[in-house]
C-alpha positions, -999 to 999 in steps of 0.1 A, spaced: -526 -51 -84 -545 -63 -116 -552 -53 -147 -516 -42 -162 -502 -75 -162 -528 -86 -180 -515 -73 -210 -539 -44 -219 -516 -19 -242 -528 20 -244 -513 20 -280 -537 -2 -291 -567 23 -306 -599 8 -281 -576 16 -252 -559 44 -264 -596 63 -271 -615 51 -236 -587 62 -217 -585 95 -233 -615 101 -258 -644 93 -227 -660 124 -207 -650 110 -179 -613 113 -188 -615 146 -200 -585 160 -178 -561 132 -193 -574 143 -224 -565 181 -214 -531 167 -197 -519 151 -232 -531 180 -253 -509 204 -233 -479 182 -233 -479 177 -272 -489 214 -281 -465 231 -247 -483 265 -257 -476 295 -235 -488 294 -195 -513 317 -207 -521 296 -238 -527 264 -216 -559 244 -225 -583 243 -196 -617 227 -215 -625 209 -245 -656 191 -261 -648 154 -275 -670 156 -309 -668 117 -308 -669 100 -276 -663 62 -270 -691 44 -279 -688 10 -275 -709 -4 -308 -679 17 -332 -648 -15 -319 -675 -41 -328 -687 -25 -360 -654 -7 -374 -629 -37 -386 -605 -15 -403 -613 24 -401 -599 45 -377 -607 53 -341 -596 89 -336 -606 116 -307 -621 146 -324 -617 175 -297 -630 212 -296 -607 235 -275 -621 262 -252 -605 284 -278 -625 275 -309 -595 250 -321 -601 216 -337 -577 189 -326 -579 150 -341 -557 128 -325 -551 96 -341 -528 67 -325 -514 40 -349 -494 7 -344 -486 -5 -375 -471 14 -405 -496 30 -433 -484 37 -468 -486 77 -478 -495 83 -438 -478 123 -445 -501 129 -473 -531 111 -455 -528 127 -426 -527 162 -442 -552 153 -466 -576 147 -433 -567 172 -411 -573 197 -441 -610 183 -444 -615 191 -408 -603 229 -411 -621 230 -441 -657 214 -433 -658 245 -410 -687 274 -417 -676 305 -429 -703 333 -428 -704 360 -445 -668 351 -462 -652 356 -434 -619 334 -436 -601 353 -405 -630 331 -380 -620 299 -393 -606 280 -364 -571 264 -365 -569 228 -371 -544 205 -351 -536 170 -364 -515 148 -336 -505 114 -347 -490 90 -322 -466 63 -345 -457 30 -328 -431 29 -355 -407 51 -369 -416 69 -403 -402 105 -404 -367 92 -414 -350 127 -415 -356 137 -386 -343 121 -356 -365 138 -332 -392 115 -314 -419 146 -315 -420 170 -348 -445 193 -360 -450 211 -396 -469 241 -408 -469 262 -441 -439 279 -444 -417 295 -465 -390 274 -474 -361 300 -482 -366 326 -450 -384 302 -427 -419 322 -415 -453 308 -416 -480 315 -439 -502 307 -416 -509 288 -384 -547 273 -402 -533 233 -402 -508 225 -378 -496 186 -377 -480 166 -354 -459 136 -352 -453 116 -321 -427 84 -327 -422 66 -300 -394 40 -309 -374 68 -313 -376 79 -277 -352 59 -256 -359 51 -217 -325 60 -209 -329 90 -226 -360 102 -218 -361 132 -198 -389 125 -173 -390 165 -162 -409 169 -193 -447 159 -197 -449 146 -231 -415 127 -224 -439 110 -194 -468 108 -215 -446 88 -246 -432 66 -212 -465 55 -203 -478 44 -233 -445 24 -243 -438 11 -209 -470 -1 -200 -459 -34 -188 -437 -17 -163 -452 -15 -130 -423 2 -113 -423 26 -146 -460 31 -140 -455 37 -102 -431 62 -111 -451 82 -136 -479 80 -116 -459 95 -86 -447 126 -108 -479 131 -128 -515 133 -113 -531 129 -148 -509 96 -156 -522 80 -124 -554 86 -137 -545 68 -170 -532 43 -151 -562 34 -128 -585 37 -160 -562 15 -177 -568 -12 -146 -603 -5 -148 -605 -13 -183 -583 -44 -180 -605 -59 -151 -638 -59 -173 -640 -86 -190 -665 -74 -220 -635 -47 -224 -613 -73 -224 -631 -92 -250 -639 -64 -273 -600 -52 -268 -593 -87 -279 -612 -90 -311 -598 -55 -324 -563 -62 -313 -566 -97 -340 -580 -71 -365 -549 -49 -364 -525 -73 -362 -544 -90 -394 -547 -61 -415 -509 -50 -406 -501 -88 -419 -525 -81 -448 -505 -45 -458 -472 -61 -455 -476 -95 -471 -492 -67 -501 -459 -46 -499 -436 -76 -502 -459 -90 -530 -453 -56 -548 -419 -59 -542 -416 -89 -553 -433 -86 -590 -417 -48 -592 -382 -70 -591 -392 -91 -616 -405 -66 -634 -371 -47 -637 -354 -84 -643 -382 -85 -672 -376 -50 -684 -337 -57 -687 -339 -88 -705 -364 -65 -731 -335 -37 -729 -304 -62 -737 -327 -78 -767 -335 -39 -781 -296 -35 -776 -289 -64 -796 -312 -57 -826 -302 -17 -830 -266 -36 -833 -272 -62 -856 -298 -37 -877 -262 -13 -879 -243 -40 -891 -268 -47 -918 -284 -81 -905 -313 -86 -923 -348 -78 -905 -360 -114 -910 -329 -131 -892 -330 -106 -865 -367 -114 -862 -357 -149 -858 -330 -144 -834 -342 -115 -811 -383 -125 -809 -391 -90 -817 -417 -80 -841 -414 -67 -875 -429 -38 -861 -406 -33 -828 -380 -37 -854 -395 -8 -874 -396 13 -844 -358 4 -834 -348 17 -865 -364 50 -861 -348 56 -828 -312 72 -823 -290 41 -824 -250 28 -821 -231 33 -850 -206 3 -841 
């Protein structure tokens, strides 16, 4: 069989949004949704409207932005679902911060607040960055933090971290368990065959997966936005160790400046004149003034 071995990875955004984010697809879409959300029988989603489609021109076009599914539920309910492989600074407050614009770029007429639609933000992490939780799937609303009720249901969000579900762990009896197994063991044929056996949808995400993998412009285009990740991910953490770096020797810096300050508050109590401790310390006049002025030891 082709395609697979080829090394096409879901997780990667391009993939990740034709398998899922295409009309064609729309019932893997549907599967996925359900799994993550595991609302009531009666609750299940059976339809949904993809607000923004695969287009092809976006990959070639969009070097660095992100390449999310926007969905409509049957219901009413907005759903953005975002998949990301390398780690983004401040990714709880920007992921709120977006998923707030969508519930709030919604019409109200005639003030009426109560038919504002609920808004569902699902963000699949290749990496682990909810540290206190050792969950792999976990999902926040408003709430009151002293007797534990919602304030409301209006933003939902949702966390997915795969590297914190192991194989031998994973409980394949459970759909999002199977979904979180596809997309990590994609290179795993006899993972794939099994998934696929057990789960109707995930053999459909597999055979569009193939598909994908045997066209070569997909191919291409999967390529060139694969480099880009991987170049902006070195980008942001050749950035984080730079800061890092000068925040170190910053603090190095801002010790030396302390020990000095130490120094001239002792030899100012011991009655060193200003001039010599000048001299000796490299201070100003002036920082000198200001040490003087500030609470000091008396030894």
């Amino acid at each position: 069989m082709t395609g697979l071995s080829q090394g096409l990875d879901p997780k990667v955004d391009i993939v990740f949004k034709s398998i899922f984010g295409t009309e064609e697809n729309k019932g893997i879409l549907i599967s996925f949704l359900n799994a993550v959300l595991a609302w009531k029988k009666d609750q299940q989603i059976i339809a949904v409207k993809i607000l923004n489609p695969y287009l092809e021109q976006e990959y070639i076009d969009d070097s660095y932005g992100i390449l999310d599914i926007k969905v409509q539920l049957g219901s009413g309910e907005l759903v953005d679902v975002e998949m990301q492989i390398g780690d983004r600074a401040n990714m709880e407050r920007r992921s709120t911060y977006y998923i707030c614009r969508i519930f709030g770029d919604q019409k109200i007429t005639k003030g009426r607040y109560q038919n504002l639609k609920r808004a569902i933000g699902i963000n699949i992490l290749d990496f682990v960055r909810i540290k206190n939780s050792r969950h792999y799937h976990s999902s926040y609303r408003m709430r009151e933090v002293k007797e534990n009720f919602d304030l409301t249901d209006a933003i939902e969000i949702h966390f997915i971290e795969l590297p914190k579900l192991y194989r031998e762990l994973a409980d394949y009896k459970k759909p999002l368990d199977r979904w979180a197994m596809f997309l990590k063991g994609w290179d795993d044929m006899e993972l794939l065959e099994r998934l696929s056996e057990e789960d109707p949808a995930i053999a459909q995400a597999k055979r569009a997966l193939e598909k994908m993998a045997s066209d070569p412009r997909a191919k291409e285009i999967y390529e060139q936005r694969l480099k880009t990740i991987m170049d902006r991910n070195s980008d942001l953490y050749e950035a984080e160790m730079k800061g890092k770096l000068e925040g170190q020797r910053e603090g190095i810096r801002e010790g030396i400046r302390e020990g000095i300050r130490e120094l001239a508050m002792k030899l100012l109590n011991r009655g060193i004149d200003i001039d010599v401790i000048i001299e000796t310390s490299g201070l100003s006049r002036q920082e000198i003034e200001l040490i003087k002025q500030a609470p000091g030891e008396t030894d």
